[in-house]
N, C-alpha and C positions, 0 to 999 in steps of 0.2 A: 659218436663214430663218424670220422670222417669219406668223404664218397671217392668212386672211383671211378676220375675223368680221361675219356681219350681224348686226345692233343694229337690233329694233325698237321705235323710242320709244312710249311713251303719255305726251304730255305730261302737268304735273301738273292735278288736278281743274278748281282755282280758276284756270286760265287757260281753261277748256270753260263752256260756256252756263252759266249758274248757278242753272238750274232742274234740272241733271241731279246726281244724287246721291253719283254717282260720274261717271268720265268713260265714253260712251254709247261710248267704242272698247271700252269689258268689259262692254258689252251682253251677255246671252244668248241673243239672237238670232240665230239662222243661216244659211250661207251654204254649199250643199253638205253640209249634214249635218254642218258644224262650224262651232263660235261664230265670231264676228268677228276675233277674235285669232289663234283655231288656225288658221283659214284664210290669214290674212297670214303668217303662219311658215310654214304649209308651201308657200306661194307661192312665198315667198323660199328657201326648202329647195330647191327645184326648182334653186337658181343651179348652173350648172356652176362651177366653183372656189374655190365658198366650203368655209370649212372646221367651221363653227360657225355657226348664230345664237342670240342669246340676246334678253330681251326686258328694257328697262331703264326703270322706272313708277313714280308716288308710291308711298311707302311704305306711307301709308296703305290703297292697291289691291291688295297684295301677294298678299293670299290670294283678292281675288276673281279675279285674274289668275292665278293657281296654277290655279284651277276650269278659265280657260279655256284652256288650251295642254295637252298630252302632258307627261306626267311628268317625259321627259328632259331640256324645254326650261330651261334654269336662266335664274330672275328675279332682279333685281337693283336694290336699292332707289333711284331716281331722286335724292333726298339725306337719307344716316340723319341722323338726330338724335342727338346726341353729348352725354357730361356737357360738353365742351368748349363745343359752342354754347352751352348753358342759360346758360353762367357767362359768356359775352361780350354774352347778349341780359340777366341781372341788369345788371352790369355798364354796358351802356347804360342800362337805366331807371334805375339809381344817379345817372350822371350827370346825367340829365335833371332829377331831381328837387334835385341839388346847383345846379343853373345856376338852377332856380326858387326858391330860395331865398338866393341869393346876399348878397342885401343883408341876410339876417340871421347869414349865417358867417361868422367869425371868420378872419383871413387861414390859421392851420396849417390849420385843417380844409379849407378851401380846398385848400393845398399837397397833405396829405396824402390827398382824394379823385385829386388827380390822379394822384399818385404808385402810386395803390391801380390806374387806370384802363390807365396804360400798361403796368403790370406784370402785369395781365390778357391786354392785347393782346399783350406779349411769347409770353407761356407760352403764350396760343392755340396758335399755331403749332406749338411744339415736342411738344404734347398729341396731333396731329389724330392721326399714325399708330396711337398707344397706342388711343387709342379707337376707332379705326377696326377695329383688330383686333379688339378683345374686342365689338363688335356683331355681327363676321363669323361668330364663334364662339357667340354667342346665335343666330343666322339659320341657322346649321348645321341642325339640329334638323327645320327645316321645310321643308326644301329650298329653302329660300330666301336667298339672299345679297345684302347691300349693296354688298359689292364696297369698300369704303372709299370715305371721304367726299370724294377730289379735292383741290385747293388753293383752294377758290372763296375769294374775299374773301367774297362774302354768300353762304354755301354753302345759305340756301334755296332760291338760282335758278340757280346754278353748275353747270350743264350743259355746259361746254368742259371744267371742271375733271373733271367725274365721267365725260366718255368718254374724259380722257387717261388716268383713272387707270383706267379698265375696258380699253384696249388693253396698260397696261402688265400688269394681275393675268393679264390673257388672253393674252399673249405673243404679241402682234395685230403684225403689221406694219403693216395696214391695217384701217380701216372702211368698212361700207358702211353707211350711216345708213338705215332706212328708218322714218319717221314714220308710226305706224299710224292705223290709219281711210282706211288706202288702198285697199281689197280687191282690186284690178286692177291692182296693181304685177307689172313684167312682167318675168318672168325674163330671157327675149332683154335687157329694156334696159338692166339689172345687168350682165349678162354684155359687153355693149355697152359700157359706163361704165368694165369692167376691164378690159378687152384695152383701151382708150384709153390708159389711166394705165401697163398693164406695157409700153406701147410708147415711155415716154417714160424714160429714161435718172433724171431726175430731176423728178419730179410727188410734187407735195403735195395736191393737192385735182383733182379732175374735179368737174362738171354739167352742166347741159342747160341751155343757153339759147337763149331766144327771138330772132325776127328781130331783132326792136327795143332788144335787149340785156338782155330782163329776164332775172333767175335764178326759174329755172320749179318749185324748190324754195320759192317763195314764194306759187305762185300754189293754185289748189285745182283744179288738173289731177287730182293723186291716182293718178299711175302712174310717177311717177319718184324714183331716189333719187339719192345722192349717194356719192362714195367718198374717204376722207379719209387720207391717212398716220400712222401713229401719230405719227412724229417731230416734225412738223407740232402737231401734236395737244399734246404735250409744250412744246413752242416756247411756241405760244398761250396756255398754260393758266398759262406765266410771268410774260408778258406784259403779257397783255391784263390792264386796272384798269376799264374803264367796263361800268356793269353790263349794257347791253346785248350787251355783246361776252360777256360771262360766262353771261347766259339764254341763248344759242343756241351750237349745240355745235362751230359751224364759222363761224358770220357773223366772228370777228376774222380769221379766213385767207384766207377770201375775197374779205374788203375792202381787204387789204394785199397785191396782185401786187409791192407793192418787197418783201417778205420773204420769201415763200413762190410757188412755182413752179405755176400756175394750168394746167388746160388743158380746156375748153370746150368740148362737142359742140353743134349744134343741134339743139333737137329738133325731133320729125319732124313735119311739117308739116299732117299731119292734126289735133294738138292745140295747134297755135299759134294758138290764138282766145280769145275769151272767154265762147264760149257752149258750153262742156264744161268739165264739173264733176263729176268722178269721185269725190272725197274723200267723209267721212261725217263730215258735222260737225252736221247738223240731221237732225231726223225727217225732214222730205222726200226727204232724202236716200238715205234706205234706200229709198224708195220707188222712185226712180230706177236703184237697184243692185240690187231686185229684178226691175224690168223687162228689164237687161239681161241679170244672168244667167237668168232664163227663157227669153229669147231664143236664149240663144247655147251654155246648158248650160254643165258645169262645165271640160267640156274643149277650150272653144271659144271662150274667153276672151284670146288673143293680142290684142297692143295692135293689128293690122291688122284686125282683126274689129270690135274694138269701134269705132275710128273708120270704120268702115264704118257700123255699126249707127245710132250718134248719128248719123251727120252726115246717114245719110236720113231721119231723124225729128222734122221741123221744130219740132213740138209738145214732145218733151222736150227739146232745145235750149231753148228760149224759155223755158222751167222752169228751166233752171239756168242762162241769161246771167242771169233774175229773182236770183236767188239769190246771184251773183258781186257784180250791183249792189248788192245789201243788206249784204252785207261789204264793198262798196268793192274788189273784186278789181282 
């Protein structure tokens, strides 16, 4: 019987505001007397039947995320950089410059860049596990692990690929994905999300969705997560070719009910709106998450609390529908 691991994401930097230096989820700001990070781990620690979390972030963030979690928690490089990519991203700029020059090459040279180009794209492939290892074994050292680099085609954004291959290293039967920068992710609604999926004989995916059928993993709620099959996981990481389906770590499973066995909770009805906005994507936002946990204290933070909280406070509402509007939520 395989175990059932939380995975909390820190998207990579260059997809966060681009005035933050790093991504503002390894802020060291706190929340309870621990950073932003630590706090979301041990949130999610809180789940009754999970068996593990681990935290999975640009490589680049690696040690400033070591800073902020407990020793134990083991990180894991979001996509290492391999001798294998360097030689496929040459590789590409070779071509590039062979195509601009065309009218002055000679047909062999021609032949022989091709022939030079697919025999690169071959050996990718057969290369990724070898290198994957011995970066495992460099990360050793610092308690920090890449976990191997996945099957991504464009393994800088291969997110599907890098959490099939972190349920296979982790002997995962399932994921529960939680996107950090949540700090109000609600154990109850984890625990909710897995008795759904262990009640269903054959489930590949659970989440929360809205009245109107939106997936509430998409919205900036910022208390919900998602729970994902390994096998499933594996399936997709085969699959899926279009790079969209590749930067997100579950959107090809979700999108295909002809492949994969779906099954759908509502969420609860207090956060089916669009003037709550629990995530921490902008400074205003902390602003927001420290009004409520002052309010409500560290241990008083249940998702019924908090939509009590908001929903009688017409003025911070109106501050984060502003806020939804300016993302286009």
């Amino acid at each position: 019987m395989g175990r059932l691991i939380g995975v909390v994401e820190i998207p990579p930097v260059r997809s966060r505001v681009a005035s933050w230096s790093h991504s503002p989820l390894l802020s060291p700001r706190r929340l309870g007397g621990q950073t932003l990070l630590g706090w979301i781990v041990d949130r999610v620690r809180q789940t009754a039947g999970l068996d593990d979390v681990v935290v999975v972030t640009d490589g680049g963030q690696l040690e400033i995320a070591r800073a902020r979690v407990p020793s134990s928690v083991r990180l894991y490089d979001y996509f290492a950089p391999t001798d294998d990519s360097e030689r496929r991203d040459d590789s590409r700029h070779a071509t590039g410059r062979d195509m601009d020059n065309r009218a002055a090459a000679d047909s062999s040279a021609a032949d022989s860049s091709a022939a030079d180009s697919n025999a690169a794209d071959s050996n990718a492939a057969d290369s990724n596990a070898a290198d994957s290892n011995a970066a495992d074994s460099g990360a050793a050292d610092s308690g920090v692990s890449d976990g191997g680099a996945g099957r991504g085609r464009n393994r800088d954004v291969d997110a599907l690929g890098r959490f099939a291959a972190l349920a296979s290293e982790l002997s995962a039967s399932a994921l529960v994905r939680v996107v950090a920068g949540h700090p109000f992710v609600d154990p109850q609604l984890i625990e909710r999300l897995v008795a759904a999926a262990d009640r269903r004989s054959a489930c590949d995916y659970t989440g929360f969705l809205t009245a109107t059928g939106r997936r509430s993993m998409y919205m900036r709620l910022g208390m919900v997560v998602e729970w994902v099959g390994a096998t499933a996981l594996e399936q997709a990481a085969r699959q899926a070719l279009d790079d969209d389906d590749r930067r997100d770590a579950t959107r090809y499973i979700h999108s295909h009910p002809d492949l994969f066995q779906l099954r759908w909770l509502p969420l609860p009805p207090p956060f089916d709106r669009r003037d709550i906005r629990l995530s921490l994507e902008q400074h205003e936002d902390w602003e927001h998450a420290q009004v409520i946990f002052e309010a409500l204290g560290a241990e008083g933070l249940s998702w019924p609390r908090i939509a009590t909280l908001v929903g009688n406070n017409p003025t911070l509402r109106a501050r984060m529908e502003r806020l939804n509007r300016v993302d286009r939520v």
